[in-house]
DSSP file (Angstrom, degrees, kcal/mol; ACC not computed):
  #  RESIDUE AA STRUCTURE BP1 BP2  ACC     N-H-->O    O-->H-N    N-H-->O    O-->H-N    TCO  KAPPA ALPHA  PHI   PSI    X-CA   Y-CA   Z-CA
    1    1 A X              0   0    0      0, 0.0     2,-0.2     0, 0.0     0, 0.0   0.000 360.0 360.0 360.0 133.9    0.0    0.0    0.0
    2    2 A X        -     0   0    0     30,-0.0     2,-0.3     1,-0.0    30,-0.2  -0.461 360.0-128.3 -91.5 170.7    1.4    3.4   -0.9
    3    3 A X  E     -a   32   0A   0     28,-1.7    30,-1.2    -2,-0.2     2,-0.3  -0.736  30.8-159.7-108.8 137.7    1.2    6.8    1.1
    4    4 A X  E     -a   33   0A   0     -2,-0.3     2,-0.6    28,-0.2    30,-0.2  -0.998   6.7-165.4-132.9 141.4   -0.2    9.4   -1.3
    5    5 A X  E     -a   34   0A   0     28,-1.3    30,-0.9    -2,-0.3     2,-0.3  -0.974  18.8-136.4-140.9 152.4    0.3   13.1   -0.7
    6    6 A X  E     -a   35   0A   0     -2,-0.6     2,-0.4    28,-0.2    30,-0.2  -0.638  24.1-149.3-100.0 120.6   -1.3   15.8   -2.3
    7    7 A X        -     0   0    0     28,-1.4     2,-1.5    -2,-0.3    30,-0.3  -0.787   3.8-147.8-109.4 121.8    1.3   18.7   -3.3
    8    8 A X    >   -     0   0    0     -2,-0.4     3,-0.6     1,-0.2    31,-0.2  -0.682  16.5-156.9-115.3 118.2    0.3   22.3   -3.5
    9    9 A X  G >  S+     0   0    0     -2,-1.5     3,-1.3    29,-0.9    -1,-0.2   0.609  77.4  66.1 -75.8  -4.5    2.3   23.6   -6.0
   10   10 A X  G 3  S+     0   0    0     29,-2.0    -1,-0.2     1,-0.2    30,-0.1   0.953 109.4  53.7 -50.5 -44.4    2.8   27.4   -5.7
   11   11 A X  G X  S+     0   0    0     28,-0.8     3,-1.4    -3,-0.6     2,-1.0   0.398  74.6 121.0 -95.5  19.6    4.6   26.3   -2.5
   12   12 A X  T <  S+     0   0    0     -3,-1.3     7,-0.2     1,-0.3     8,-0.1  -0.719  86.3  13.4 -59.2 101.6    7.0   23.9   -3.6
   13   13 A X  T 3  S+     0   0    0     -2,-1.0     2,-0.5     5,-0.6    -1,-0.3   0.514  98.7 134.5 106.9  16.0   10.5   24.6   -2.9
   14   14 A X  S X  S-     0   0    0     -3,-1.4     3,-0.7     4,-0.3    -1,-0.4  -0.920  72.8 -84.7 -80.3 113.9    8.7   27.4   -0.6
   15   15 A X  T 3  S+     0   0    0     -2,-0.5     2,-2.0     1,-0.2    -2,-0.3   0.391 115.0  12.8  15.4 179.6   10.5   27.4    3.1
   16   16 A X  T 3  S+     0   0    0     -3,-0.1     2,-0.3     1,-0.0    -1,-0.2   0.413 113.6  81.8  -7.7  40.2    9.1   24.7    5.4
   17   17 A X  S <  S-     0   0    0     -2,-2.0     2,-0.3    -3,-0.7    -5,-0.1  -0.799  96.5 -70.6-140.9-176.2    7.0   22.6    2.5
   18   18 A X        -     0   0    0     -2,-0.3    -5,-0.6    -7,-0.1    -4,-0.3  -0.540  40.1-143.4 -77.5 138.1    8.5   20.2    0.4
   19   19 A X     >  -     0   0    0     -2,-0.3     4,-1.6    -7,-0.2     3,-0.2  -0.424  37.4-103.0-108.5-176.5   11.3   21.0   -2.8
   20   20 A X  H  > S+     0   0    0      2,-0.2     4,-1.6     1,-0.2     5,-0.3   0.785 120.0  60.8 -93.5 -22.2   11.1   18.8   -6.0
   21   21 A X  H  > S+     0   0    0      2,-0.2     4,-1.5     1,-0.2    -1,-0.2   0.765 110.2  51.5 -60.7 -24.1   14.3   16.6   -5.1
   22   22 A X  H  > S+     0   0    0     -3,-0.2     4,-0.6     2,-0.2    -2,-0.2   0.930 115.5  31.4 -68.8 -59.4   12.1   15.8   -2.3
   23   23 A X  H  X S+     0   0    0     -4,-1.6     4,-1.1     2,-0.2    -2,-0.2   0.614 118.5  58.0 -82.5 -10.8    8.9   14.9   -4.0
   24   24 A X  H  X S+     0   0    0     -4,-1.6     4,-3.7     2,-0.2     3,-0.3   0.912 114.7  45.3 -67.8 -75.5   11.2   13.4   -7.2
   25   25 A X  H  < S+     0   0    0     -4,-1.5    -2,-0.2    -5,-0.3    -1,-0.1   0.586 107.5  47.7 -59.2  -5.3   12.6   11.2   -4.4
   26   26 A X  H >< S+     0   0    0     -4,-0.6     6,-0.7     2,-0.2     3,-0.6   0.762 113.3  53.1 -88.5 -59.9    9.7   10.2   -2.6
   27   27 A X  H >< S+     0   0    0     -4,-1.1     3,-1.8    -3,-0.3     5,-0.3   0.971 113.7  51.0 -46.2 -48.2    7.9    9.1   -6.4
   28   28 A X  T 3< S+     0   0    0     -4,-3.7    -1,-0.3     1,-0.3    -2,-0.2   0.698  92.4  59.3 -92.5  -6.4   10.7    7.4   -6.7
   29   29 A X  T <  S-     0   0    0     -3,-0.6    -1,-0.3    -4,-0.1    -2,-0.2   0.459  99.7-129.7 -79.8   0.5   11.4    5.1   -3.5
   30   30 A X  S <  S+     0   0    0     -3,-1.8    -2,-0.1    -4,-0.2    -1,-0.1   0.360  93.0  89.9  65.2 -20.6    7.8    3.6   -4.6
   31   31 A X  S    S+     0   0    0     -5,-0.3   -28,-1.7   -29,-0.1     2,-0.3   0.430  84.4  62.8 -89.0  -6.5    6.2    3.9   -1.1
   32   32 A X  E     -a    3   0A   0     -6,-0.7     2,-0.5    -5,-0.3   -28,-0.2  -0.898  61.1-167.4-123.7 141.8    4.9    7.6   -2.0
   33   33 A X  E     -a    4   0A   0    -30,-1.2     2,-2.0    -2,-0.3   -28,-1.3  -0.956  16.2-138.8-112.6 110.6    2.6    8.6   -4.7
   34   34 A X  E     -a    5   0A   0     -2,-0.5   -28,-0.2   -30,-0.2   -30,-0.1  -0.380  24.5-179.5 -67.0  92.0    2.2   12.3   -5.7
   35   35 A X  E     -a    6   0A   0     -2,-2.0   -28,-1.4   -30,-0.9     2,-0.2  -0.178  27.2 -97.3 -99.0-161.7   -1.0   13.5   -6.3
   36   36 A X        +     0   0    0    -30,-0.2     2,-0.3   -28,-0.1    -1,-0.1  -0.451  35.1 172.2-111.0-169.7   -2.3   16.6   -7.3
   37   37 A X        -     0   0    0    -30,-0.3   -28,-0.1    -2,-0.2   -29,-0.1  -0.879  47.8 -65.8-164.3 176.0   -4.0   19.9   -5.1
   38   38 A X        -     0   0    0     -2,-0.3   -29,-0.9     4,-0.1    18,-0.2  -0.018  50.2-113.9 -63.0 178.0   -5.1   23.4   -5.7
   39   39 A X  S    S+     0   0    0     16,-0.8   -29,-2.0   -30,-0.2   -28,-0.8   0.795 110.7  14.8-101.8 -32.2   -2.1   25.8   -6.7
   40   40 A X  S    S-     0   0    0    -30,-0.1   -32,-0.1   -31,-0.1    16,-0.1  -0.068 102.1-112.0-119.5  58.7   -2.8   27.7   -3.2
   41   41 A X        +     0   0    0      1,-0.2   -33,-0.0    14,-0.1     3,-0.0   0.619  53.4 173.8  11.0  45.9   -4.6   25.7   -1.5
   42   42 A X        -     0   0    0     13,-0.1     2,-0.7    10,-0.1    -1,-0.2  -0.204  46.5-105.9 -46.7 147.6   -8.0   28.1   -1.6
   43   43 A X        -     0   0    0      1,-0.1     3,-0.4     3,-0.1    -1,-0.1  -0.887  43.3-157.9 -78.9 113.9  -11.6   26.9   -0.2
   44   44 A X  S >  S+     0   0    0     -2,-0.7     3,-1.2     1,-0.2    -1,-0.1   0.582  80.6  68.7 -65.6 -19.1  -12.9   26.5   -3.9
   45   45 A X  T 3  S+     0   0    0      1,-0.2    -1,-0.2    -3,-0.1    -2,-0.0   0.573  97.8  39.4-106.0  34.1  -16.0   26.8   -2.8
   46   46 A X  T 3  S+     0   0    0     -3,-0.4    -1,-0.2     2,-0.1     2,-0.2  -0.170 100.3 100.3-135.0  40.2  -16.1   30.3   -1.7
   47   47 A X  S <  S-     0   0    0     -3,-1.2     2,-0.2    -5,-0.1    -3,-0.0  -0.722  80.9-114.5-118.0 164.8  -13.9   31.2   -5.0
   48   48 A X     >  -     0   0    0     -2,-0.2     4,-2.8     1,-0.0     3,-0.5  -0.473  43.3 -97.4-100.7 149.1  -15.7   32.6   -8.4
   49   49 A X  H  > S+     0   0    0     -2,-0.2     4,-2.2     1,-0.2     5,-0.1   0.829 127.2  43.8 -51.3 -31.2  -15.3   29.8  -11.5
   50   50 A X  H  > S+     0   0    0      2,-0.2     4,-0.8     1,-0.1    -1,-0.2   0.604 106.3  54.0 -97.5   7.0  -12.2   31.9  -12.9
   51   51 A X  H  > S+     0   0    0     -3,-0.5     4,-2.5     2,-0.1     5,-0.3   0.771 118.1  43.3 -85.9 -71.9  -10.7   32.4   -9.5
   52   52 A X  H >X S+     0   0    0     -4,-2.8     3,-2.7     2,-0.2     4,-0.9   0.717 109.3  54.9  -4.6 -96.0  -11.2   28.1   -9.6
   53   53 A X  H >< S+     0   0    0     -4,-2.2     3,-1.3     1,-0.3     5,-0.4   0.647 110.7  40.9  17.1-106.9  -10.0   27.9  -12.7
   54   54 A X  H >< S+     0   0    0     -4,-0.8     3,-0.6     1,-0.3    -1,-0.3   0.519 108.6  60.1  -4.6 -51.4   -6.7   29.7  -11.8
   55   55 A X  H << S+     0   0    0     -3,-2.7   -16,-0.8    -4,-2.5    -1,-0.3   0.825 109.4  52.4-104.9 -49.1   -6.3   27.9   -8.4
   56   56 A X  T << S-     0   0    0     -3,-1.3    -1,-0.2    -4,-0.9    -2,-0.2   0.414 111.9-119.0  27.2 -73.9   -6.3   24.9  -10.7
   57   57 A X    <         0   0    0     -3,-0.6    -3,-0.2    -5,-0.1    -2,-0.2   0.815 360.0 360.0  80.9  63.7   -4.0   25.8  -12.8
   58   58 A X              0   0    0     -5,-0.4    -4,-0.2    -6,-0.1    -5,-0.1   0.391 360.0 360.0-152.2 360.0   -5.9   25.9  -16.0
């Protein structure tokens, strides 16, 4: 069974969050799965559809 954690990417490589050698190594030990998140983790549901959108990253 894997551990999955959900990466919110505006803050990668941000101080006290995770850097991409971090989540690269993690993918890669097999025990970890990366999934994906908001870009800053917003409450989507008190966001506008292009605010969404945005937060998204689309």
């Amino acid at each position: 069974m894997k551990a999955t954690i959900f990466a919110t990417s505006d803050f990668i490589g941000v101080p006290n969050h995770l850097n991409w050698d971090q989540i690269k190594e993690m993918e890669q030990s097999g025990c970890i799965e990366i999934g994906a998140h908001t870009r800053r983790h917003v409450e989507l549901t008190k966001k506008t559809i292009t605010t969404c959108g945005r937060s998204l990253g689309s």
